[in-house]
N, C-alpha and C positions, 0 to 999 in steps of 0.2 A: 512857807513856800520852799520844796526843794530848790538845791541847787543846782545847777547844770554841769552837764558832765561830758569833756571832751576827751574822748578816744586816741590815743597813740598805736598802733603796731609795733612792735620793738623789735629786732631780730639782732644784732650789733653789726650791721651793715653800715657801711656812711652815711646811703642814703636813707634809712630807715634814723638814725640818729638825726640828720636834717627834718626828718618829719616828727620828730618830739622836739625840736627846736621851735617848729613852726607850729607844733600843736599847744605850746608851752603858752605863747604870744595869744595864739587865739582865746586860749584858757583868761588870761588877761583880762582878753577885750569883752567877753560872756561873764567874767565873773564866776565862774566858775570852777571845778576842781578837773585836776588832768590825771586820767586814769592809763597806766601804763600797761599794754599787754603782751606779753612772749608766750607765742603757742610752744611748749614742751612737748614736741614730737617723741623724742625718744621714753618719754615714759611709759607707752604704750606698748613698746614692744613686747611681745610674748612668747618669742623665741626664746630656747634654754640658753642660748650663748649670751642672748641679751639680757636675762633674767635673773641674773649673780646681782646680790645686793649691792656688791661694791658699783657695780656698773651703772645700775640705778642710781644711786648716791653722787656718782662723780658728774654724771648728765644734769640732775637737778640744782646742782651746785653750782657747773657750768651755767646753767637755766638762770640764775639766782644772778648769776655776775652780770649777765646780759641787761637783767632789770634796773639791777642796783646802778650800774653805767650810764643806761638811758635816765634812770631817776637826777642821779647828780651831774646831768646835763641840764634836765630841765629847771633842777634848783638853780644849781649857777647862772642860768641864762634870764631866771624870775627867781631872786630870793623873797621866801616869804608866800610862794609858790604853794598850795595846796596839791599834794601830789599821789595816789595810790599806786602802788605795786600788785599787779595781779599778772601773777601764773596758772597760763592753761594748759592744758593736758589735748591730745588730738589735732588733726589737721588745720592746717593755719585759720583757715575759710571759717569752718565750723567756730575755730576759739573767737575768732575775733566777731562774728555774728551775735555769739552769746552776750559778749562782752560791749557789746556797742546797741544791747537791745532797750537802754535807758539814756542814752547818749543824744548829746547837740548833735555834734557832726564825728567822724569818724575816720582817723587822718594817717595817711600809707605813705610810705618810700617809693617811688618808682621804680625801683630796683632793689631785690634784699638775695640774703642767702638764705640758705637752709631752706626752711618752710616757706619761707616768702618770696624764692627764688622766682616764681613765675607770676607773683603776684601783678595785676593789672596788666598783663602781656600774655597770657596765656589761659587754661580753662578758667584760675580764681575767679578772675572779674566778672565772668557772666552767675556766679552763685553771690559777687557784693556789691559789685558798681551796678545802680538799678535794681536792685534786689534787696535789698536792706531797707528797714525804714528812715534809714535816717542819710543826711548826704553823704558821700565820700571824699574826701579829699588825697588828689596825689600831689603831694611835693615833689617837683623836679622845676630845672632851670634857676633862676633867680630868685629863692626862695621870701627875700627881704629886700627888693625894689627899692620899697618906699616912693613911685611913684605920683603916690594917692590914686588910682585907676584901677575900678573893677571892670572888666568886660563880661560880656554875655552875649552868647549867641540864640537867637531864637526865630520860630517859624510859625507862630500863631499856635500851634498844639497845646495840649494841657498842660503835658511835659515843660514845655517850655516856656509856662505860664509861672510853672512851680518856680524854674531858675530867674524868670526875673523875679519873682520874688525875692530868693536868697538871695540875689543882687543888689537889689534895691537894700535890703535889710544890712546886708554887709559893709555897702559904701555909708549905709547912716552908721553904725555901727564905727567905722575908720574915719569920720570923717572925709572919702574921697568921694569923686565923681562915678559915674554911670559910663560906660562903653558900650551901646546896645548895637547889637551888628547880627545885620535881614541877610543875607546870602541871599540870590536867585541867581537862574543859570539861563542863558538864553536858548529859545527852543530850535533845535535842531530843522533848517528849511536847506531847500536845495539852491545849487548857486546863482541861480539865476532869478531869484523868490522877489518881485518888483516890490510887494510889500512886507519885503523883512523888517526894514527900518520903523514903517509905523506899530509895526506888532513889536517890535523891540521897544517904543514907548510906552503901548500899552501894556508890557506887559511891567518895565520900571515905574509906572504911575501903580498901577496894581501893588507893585512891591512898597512904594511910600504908605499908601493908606494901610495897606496890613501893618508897618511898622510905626503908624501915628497910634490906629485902633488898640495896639497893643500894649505901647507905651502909656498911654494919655492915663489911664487908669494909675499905674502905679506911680506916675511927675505928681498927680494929686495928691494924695496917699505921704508922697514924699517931697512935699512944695522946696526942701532946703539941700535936695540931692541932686548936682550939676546934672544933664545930661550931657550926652554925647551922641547924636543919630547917626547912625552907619550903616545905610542902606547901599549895596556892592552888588557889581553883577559879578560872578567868579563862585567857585567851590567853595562850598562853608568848611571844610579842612584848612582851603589855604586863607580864605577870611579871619577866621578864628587864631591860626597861629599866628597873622601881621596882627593881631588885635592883640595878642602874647607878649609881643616884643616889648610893648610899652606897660603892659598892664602889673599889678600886684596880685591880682587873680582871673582867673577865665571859672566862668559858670556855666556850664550846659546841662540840658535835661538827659533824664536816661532813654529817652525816646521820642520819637520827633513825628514829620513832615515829610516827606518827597525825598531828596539824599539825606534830610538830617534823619530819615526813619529809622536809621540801624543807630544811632548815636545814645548810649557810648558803647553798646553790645556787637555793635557791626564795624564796619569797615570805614564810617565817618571818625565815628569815636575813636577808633582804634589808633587812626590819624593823629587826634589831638592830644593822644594822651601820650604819643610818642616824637611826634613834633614841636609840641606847650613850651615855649621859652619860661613858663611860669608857674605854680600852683594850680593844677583843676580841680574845681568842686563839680561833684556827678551827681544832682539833685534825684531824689526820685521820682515817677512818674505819682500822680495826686494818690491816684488807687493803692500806693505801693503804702502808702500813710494811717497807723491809726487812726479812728478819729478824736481829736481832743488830746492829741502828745503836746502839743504847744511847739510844736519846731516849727521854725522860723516863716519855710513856708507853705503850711499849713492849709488845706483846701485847696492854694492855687490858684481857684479862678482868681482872674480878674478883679480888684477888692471894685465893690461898687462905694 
């Protein structure tokens, strides 16, 4: 049986180091080996000023410290630690796609330099969060809680079938509890509307049973993982980040429902990933999935 293999980005930013930290731990808890990646931009250059061997040589060398850095972080942090050093060549995006195309999950700084400078804030993330087959992880906020509390945010869509999945699987996996959080918004009436209130019922009874329908399946599945229902009326931005404050991780899909439709490639997402008091995992949408890789959450639907 291969082994699993959890992805790092390295760049020798803080926060890209915090996420070999965090990716070290996960490696742990899978069982797994933790493969380290630094995309080597400058070796590509093919200008003649950049193209003197020496220059070459002192960039790869540089390239080399950064690895070796993030490596004897992750050792220290897990001795005993199974750990690969891999150097790429070319745009961040493109190296780390290659390198995360056998991978559990695949796990970023929310903030890096050099190549990764724009990473998940800028174009990168719509070529990996959602686009990859495999989930994403940003480390930012309180990387190591220790709360015991995963959260997730979901809206009945397939996307969001895939994230309670990885949810579910991740709180078995930590031994913690479930945080499962419905967002709905109330529908925009005029001020004088006599029956806003009972449509305002109907529409938070609506939002309980999508949030029973959607749960019940996976509490089965996982009869010894607490839940948590958190059905809200409020923006799933600001839902998701009060469900941050407490949580050791937030799950969302790459694509949603109604406002969660643009999440994480729109203007929802974009929210949590710069708001997250915590770790976000960006599951992918089901279609974005092999079939038959064995990641975690797999297929998506619903398990019957």
């Amino acid at each position: 049986m291969a082994t699993d293999v959890v992805v790092a980005g390295a760049d020798g930013s803080p926060s890209s180091l915090a996420a070999v930290g965090w990716a070290a731990g996960d490696a742990v808890r899978r069982g797994a080996v933790l493969r380290i990646v630094h995309a080597c931009e400058g070796m590509d250059y093919d200008l003649p000023v950049f193209s003197e061997p020496e220059y070459g040589a002192a960039v790869t060398e540089q390239c080399r410290r950064v690895l070796a850095e993030a490596a004897d972080l992750a050792r220290g942090r897990v001795p005993g630690l199974e750990v690969e050093e891999r150097l790429e060549s070319g745009p961040a995006a493109e190296a780390l796609r290659r390198a995360s195309g056998d991978a559990a999950v695949l796990v970023l700084g929310h903030r890096g330099r050099g190549g990764f400078r724009e990473l998940l804030l800028g174009s990168v993330p719509q070529r990996l969060a959602g686009h990859v087959a495999v989930p994403v992880v940003v480390v930012q906020g309180e990387a190591e809680r220790g709360s015991g509390e995963v959260a997730v945010g979901f809206d009945g869509s397939p996307s969001s079938e895939a994230a309670l999945g990885h949810a579910f699987e991740e709180a078995a996996r930590r031994g913690a509890r479930v945080r499962a959080v419905h967002a709905w918004e109330a529908p925009v009436m005029g001020p004088y509307t006599v029956v806003y209130t009972p449509m305002l019922e109907e529409v938070s009874t609506a939002a309980e049973k999508t949030a029973e329908r959607a749960l019940t399946p996976w509490m089965e599945r996982y009869p010894h993982v607490p839940v948590i229902r958190s059905v809200v009326c409020g923006h799933p931005v600001v839902a998701l980040r009060e469900a941050s404050e407490t949580a050791d991780l937030l799950v969302v899909g790459s694509r949603g429902l109604g406002r969660l439709g643009s999440a994480v490639l729109g203007s929802v997402g974009h929210g949590v990933l710069h708001h997250a008091r915590c770790p976000v995992v960006v599951v992918p949408a089901p279609e974005n999935r092999p079939a038959g890789d064995g990641s975690p959450a797999e297929g998506a639907a619903a398990p019957s």
